[in-house]
N, CA, C and O of each residue as an XYZ file, in Angstrom:
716
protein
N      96.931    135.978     95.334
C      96.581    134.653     94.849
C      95.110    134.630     94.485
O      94.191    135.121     95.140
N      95.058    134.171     93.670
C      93.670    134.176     92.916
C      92.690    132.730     93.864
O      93.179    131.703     94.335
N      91.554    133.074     93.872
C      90.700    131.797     94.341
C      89.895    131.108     93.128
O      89.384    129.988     93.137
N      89.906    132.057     92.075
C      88.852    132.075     90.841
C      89.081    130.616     90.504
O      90.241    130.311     90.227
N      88.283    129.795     90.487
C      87.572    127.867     89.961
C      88.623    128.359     88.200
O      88.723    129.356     87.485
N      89.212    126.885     88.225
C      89.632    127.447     86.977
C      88.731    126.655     85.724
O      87.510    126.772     85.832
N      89.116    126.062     84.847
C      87.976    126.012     83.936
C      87.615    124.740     83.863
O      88.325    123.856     84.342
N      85.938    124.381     82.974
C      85.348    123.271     83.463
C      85.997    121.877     82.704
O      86.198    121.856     81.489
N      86.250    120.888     83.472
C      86.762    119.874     82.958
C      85.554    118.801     82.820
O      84.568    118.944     83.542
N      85.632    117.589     81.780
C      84.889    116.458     82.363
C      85.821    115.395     82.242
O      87.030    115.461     82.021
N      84.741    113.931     82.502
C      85.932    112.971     82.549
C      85.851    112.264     81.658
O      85.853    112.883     80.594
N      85.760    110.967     81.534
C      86.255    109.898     80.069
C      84.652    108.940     80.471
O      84.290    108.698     81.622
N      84.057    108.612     79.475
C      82.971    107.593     79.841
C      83.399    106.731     79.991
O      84.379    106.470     79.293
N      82.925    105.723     81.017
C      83.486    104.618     81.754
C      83.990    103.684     80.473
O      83.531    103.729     79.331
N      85.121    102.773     80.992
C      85.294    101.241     80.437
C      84.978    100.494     81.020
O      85.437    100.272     82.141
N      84.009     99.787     80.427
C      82.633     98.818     81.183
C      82.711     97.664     79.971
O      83.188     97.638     78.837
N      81.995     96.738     80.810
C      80.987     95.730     79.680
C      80.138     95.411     80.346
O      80.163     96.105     81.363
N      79.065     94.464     80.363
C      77.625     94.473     80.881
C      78.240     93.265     82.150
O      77.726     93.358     83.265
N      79.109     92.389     81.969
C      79.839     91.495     82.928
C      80.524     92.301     83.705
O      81.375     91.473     84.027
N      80.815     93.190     84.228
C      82.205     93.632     85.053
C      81.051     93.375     86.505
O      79.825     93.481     86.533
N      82.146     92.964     87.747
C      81.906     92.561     88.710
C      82.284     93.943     89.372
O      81.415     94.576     89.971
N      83.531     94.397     89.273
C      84.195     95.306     90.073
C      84.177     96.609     89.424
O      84.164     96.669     88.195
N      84.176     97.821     90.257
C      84.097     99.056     89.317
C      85.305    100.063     90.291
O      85.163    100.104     91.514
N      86.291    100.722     89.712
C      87.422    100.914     90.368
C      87.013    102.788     89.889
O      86.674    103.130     88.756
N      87.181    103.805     91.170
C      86.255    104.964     90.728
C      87.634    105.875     91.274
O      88.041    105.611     92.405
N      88.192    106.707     90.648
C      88.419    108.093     90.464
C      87.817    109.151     90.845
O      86.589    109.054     90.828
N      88.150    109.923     91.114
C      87.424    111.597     91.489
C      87.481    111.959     90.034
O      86.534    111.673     89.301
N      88.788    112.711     89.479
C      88.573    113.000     88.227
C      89.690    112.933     87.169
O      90.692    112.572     87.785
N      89.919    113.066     86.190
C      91.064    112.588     85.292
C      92.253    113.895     85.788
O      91.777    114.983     86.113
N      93.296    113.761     85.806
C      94.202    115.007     86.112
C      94.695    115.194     84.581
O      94.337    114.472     83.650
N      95.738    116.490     84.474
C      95.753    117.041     83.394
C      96.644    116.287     82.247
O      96.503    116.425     81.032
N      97.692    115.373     82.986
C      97.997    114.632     81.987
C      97.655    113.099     81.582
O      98.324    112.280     80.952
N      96.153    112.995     82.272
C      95.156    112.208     81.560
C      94.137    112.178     80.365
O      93.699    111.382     79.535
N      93.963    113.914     80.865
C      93.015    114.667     80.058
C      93.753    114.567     78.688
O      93.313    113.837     77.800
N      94.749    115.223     78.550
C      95.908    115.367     77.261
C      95.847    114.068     77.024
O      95.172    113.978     75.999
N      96.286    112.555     77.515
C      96.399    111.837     76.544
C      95.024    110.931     76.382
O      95.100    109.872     75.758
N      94.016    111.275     76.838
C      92.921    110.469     76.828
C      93.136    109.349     77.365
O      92.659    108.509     76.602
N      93.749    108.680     78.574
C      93.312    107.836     79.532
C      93.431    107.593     80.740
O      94.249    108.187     81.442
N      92.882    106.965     81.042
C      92.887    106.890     82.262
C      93.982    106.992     82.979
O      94.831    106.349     82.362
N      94.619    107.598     84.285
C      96.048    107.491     84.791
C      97.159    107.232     84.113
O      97.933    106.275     84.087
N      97.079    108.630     83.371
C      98.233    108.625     82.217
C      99.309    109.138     82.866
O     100.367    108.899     82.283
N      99.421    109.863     84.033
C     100.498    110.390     84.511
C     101.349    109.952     84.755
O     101.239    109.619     85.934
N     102.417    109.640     84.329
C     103.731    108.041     84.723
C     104.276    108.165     85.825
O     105.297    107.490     85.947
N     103.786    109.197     87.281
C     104.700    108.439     88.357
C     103.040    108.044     89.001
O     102.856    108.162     90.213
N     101.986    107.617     88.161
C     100.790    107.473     88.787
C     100.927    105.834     89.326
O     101.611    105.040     88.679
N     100.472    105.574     90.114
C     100.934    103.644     90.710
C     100.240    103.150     89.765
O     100.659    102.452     88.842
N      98.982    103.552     89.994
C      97.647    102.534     89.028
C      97.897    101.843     88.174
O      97.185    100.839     88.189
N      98.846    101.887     87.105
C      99.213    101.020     86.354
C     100.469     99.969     86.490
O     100.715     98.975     85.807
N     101.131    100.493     87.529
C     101.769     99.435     87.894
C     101.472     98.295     88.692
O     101.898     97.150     88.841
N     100.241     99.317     89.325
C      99.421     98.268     90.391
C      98.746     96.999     89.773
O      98.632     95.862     90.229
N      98.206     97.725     88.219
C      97.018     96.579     87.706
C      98.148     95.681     87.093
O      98.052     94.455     87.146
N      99.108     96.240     86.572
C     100.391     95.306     86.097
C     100.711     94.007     86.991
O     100.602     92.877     86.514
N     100.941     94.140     87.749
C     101.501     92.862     89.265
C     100.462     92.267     89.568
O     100.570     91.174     90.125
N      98.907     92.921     89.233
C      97.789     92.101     89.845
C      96.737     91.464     88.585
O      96.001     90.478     88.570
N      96.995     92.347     87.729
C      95.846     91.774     86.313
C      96.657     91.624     85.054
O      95.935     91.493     84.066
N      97.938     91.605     84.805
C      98.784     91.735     83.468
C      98.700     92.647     83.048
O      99.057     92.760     81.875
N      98.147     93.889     83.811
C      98.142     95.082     82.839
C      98.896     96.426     82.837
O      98.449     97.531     83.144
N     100.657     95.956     82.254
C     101.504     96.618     82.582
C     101.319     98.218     82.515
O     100.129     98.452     82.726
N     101.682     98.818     82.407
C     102.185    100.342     81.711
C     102.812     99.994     80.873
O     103.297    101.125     80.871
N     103.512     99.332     79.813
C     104.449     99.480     78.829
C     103.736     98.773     77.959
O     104.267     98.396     76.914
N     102.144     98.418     78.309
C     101.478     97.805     76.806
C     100.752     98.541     76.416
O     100.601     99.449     77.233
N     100.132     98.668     75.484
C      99.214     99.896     74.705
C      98.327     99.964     75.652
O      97.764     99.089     76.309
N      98.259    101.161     75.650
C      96.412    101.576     76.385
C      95.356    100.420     76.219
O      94.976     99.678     77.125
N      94.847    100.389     74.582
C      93.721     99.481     75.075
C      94.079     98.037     75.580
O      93.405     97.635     76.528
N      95.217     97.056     74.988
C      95.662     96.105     75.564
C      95.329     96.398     77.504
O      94.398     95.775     78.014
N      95.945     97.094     78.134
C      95.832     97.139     79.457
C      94.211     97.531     80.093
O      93.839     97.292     81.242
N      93.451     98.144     79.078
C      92.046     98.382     79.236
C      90.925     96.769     78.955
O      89.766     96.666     79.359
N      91.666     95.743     78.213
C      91.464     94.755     77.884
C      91.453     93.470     78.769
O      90.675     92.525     78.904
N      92.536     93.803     79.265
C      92.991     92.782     80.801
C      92.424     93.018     82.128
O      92.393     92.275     83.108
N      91.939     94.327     81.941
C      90.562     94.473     83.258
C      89.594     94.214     83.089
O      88.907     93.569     83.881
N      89.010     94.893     81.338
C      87.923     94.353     81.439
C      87.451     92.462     81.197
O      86.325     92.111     81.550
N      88.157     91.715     80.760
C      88.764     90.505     80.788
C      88.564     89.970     82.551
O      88.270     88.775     82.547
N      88.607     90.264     83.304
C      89.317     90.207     84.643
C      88.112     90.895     85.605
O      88.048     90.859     86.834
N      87.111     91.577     84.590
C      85.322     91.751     85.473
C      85.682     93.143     86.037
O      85.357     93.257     87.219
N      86.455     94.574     85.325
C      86.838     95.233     86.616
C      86.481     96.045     84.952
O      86.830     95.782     83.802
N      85.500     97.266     85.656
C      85.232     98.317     85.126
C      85.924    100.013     85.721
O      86.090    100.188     86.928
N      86.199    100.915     84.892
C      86.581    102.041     84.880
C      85.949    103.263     84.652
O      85.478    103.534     83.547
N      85.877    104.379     86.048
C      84.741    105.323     85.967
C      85.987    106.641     86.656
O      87.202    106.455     86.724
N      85.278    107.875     87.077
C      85.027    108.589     88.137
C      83.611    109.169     88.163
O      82.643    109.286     87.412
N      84.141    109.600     89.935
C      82.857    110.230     90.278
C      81.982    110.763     89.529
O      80.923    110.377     89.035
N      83.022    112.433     89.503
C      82.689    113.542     88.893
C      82.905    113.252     87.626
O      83.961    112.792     87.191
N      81.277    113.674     86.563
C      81.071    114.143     85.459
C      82.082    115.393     84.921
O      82.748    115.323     83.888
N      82.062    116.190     85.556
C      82.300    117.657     84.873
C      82.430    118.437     85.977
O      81.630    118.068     86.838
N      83.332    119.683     86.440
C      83.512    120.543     87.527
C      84.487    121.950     86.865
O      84.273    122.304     85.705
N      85.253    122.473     87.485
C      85.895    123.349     87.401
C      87.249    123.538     88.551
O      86.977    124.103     89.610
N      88.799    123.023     88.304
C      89.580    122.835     88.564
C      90.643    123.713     87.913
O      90.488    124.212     86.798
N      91.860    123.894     88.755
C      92.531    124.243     88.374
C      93.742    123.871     88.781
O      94.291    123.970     89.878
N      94.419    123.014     86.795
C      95.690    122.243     87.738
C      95.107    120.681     87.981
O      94.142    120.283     87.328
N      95.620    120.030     88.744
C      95.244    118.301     88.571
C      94.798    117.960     89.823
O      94.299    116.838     89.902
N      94.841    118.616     90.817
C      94.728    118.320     92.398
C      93.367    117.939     92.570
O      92.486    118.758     92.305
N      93.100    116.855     92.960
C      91.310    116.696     93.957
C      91.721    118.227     94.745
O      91.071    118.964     94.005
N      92.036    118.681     95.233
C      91.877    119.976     96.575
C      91.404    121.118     95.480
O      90.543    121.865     95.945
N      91.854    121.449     93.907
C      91.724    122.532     93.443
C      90.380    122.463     92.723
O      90.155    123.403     91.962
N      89.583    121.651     92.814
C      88.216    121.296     92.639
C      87.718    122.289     93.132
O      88.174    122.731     94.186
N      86.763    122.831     92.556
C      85.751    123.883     92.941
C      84.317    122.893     93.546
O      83.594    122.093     92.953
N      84.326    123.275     94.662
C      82.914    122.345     95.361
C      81.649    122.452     94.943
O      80.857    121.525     94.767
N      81.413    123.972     94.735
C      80.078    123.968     93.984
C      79.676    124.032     93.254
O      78.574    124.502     92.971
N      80.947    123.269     92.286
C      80.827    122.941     90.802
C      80.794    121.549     90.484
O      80.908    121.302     89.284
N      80.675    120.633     91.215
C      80.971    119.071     90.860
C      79.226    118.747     90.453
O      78.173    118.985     91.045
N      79.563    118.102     89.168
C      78.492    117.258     88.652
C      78.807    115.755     88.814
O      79.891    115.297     88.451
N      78.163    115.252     89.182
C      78.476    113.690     89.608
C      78.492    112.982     87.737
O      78.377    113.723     86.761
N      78.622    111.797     87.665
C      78.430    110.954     86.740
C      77.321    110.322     86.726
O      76.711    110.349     87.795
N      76.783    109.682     85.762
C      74.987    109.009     85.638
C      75.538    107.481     86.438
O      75.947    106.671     85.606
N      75.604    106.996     87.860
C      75.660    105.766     88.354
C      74.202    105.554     88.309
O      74.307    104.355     88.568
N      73.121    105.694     88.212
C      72.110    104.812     88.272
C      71.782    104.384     86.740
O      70.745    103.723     86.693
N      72.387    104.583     85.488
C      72.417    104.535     84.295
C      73.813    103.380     84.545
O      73.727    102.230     84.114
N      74.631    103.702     85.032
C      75.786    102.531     84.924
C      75.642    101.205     85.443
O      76.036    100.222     84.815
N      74.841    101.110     87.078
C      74.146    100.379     87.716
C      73.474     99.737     87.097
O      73.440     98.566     87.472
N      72.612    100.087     85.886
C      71.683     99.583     85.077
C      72.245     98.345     84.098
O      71.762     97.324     83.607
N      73.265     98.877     84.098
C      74.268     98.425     82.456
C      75.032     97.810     82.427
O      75.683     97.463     81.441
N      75.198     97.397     83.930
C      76.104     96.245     84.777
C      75.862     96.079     86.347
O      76.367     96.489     87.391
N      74.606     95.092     85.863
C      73.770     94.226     86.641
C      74.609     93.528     88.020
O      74.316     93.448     89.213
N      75.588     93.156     87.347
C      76.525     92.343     88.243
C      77.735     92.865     89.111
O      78.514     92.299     89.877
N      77.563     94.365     88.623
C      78.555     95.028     89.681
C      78.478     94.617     91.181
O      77.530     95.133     91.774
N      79.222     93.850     91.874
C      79.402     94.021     93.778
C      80.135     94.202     94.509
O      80.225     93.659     95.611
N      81.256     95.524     93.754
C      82.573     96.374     94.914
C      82.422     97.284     93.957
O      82.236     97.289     92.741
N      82.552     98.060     94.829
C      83.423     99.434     94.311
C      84.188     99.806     95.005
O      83.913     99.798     96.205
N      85.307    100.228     94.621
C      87.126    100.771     95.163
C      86.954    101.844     94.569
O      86.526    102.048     93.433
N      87.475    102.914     95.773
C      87.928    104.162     95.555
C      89.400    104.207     95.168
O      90.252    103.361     95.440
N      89.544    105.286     94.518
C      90.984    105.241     94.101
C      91.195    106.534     95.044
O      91.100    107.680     94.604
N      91.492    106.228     96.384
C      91.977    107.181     97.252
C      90.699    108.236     98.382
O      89.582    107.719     98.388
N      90.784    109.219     99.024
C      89.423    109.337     99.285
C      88.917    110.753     99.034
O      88.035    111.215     99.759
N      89.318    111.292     98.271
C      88.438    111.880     97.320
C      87.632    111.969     96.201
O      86.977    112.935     95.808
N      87.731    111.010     95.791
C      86.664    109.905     95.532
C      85.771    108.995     96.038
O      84.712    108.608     95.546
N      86.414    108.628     97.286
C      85.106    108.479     97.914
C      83.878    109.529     98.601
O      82.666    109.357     98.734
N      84.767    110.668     98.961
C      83.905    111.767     99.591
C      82.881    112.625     98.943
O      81.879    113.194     99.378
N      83.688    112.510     97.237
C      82.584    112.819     96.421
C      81.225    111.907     96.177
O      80.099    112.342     95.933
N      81.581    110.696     96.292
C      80.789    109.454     95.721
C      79.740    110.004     96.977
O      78.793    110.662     96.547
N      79.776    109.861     98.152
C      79.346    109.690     99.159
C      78.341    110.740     99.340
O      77.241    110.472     99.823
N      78.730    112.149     98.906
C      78.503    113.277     98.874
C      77.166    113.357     97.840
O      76.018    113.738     98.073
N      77.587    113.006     97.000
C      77.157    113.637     95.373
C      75.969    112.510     94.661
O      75.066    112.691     93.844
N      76.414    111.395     95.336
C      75.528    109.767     94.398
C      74.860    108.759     95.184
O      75.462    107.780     95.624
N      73.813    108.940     95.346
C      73.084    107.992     96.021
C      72.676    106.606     94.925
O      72.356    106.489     93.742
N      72.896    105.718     96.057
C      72.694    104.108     95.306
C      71.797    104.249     94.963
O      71.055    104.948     95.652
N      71.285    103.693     93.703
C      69.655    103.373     93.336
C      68.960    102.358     94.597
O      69.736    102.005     95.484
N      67.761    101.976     94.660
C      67.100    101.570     95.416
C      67.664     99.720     94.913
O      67.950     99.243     93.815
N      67.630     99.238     96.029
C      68.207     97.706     95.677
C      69.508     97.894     95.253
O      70.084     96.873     94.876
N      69.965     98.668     95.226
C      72.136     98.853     94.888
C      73.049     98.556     96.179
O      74.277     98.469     96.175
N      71.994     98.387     97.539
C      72.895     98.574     98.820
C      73.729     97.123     98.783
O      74.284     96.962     99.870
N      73.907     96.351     98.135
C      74.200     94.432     97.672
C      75.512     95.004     97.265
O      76.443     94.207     97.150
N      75.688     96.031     97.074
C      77.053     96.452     96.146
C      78.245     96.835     97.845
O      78.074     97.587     98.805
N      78.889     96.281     97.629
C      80.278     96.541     98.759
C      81.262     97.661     98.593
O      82.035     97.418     97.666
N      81.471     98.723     99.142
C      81.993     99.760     99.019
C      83.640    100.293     99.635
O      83.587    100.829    100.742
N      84.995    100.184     99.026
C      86.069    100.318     99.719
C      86.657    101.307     99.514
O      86.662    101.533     98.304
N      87.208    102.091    100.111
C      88.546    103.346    100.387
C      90.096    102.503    100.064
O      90.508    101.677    100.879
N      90.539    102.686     99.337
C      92.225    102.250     98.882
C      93.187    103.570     98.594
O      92.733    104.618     98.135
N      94.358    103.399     98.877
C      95.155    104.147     98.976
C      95.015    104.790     97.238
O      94.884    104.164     96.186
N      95.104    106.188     97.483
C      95.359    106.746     96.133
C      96.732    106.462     95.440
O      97.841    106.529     95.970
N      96.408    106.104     94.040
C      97.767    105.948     93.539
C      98.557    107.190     92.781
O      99.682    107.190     92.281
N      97.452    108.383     92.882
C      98.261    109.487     92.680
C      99.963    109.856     93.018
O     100.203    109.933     94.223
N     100.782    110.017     92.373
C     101.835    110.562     93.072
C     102.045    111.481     93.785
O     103.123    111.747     94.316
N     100.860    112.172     93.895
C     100.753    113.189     95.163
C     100.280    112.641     96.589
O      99.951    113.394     97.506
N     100.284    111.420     96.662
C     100.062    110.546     97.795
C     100.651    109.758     97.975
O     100.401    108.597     97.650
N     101.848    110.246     98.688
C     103.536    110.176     98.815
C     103.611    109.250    100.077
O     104.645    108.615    100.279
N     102.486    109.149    100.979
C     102.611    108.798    102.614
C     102.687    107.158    102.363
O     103.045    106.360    103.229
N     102.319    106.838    101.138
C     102.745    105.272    101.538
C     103.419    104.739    100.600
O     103.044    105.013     99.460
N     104.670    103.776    100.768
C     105.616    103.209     98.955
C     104.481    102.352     98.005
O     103.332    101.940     98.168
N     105.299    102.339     97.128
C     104.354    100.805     96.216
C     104.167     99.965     96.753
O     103.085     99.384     96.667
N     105.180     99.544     97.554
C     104.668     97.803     97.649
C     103.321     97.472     98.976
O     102.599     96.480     99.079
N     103.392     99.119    100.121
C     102.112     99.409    100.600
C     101.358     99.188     99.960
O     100.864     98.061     99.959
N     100.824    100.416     98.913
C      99.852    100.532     97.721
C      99.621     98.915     97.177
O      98.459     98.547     97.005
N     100.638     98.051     96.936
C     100.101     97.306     96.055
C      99.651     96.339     96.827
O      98.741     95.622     96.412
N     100.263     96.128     98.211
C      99.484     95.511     99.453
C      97.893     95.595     99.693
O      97.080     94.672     99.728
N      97.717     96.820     99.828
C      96.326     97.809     99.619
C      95.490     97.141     98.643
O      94.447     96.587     98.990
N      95.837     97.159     97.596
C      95.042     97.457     96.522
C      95.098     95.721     95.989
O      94.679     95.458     94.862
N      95.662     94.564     96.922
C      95.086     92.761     96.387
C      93.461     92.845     96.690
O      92.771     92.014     96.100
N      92.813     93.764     97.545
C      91.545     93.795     97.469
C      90.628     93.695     96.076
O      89.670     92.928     95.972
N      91.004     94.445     95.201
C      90.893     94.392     94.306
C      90.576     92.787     93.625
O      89.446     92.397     93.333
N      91.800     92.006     93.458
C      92.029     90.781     93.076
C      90.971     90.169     93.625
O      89.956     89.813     93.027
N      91.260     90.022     95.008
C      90.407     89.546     95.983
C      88.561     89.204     95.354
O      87.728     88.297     95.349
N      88.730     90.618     94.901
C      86.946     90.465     95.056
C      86.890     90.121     93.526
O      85.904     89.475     93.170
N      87.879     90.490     92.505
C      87.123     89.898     91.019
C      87.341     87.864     91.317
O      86.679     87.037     90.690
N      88.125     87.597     92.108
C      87.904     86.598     91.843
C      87.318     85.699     93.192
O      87.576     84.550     93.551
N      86.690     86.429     93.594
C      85.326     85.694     95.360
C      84.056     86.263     93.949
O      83.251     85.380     93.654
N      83.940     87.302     93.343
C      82.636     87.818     92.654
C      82.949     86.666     91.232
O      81.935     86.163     90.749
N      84.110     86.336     90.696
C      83.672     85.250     89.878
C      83.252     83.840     89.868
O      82.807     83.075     89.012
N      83.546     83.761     91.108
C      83.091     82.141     92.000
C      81.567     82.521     92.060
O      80.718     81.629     92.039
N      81.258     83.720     92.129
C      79.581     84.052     92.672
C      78.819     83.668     91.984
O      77.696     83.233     92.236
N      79.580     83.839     90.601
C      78.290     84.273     89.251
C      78.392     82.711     88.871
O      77.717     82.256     87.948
């Protein structure tokens, strides 16, 4: 069995607007995200069924339509990792001493009003944690672990996950009462 890092991937530049309250973070795109260019393209992935039941943003409407209803709804789209070397779709087949983080103190900048961030599972958070320090005055920002909606994170059903993940809701609309 080979150990050899397989080759370098990056990820998608965030879907933002200068309003988003909430920023919902990924480790890194898997391979049948990469192929279709978006975000949790993989169809037994929850994420879109999740934002479906909680923001209108089914899986069965066009990409940007469902990219529209988050950002609509104050909730921006990132991962961690910039660029690494993987092989295959797994957070585990990540090569460690290959992860380039993403520019968050450039994103921080560019949405003033960000105050949660949700992990999408916790390898994403371990990178975040690992790899990205808050800018100075960013500690105002609230930080959560949510069940991955990968289908390789089998240990809990949907309606767990989608239990999990009203946090979400929760905070775009306590952070739109804020503003």
């Amino acid at each position: 069995m080979s150990t050899t890092p397989g080759p370098a991937v990056c990820s998608f530049a965030p879907v933002c607007r200068s309003d988003a309250r909430v920023l919902i973070l990924g480790s890194m795109p898997g391979e049948a995200s990469l192929a279709a260019g978006e975000y949790y393209a993989h169809p037994r992935n929850a994420f879109w069924p999740i934002m479906g039941a909680l923001f209108g943003a089914a899986p069965e409407q066009p990409y940007p339509v469902r990219l529209e209803r988050l950002l609509d709804a104050g909730i921006a789209l990132w991962d961690v990792i910039g660029r690494c070397r993987r092989s295959g779709s797994l957070d585990s087949a990540i090569a460690a001493d290959s992860i380039e983080p993403n520019d968050f103190a450039g994103l921080f900048t560019a949405c003033p009003r960000l105050s949660h961030v949700f992990f999408n599972g916790s390898a994403a958070e371990t990178a975040f944690r690992r790899h990205v320090h808050l800018p100075h005055g960013e500690h105002r920002i609230r930080v959560q672990r949510l069940p991955s909606t990968s289908p390789a994170h089998a240990a809990l059903n949907f309606s767990d996950k989608l239990a999990a993940w009203q946090a979400v809701r929760n905070a775009t609309l306590t952070a739109a009462h804020a503003a």
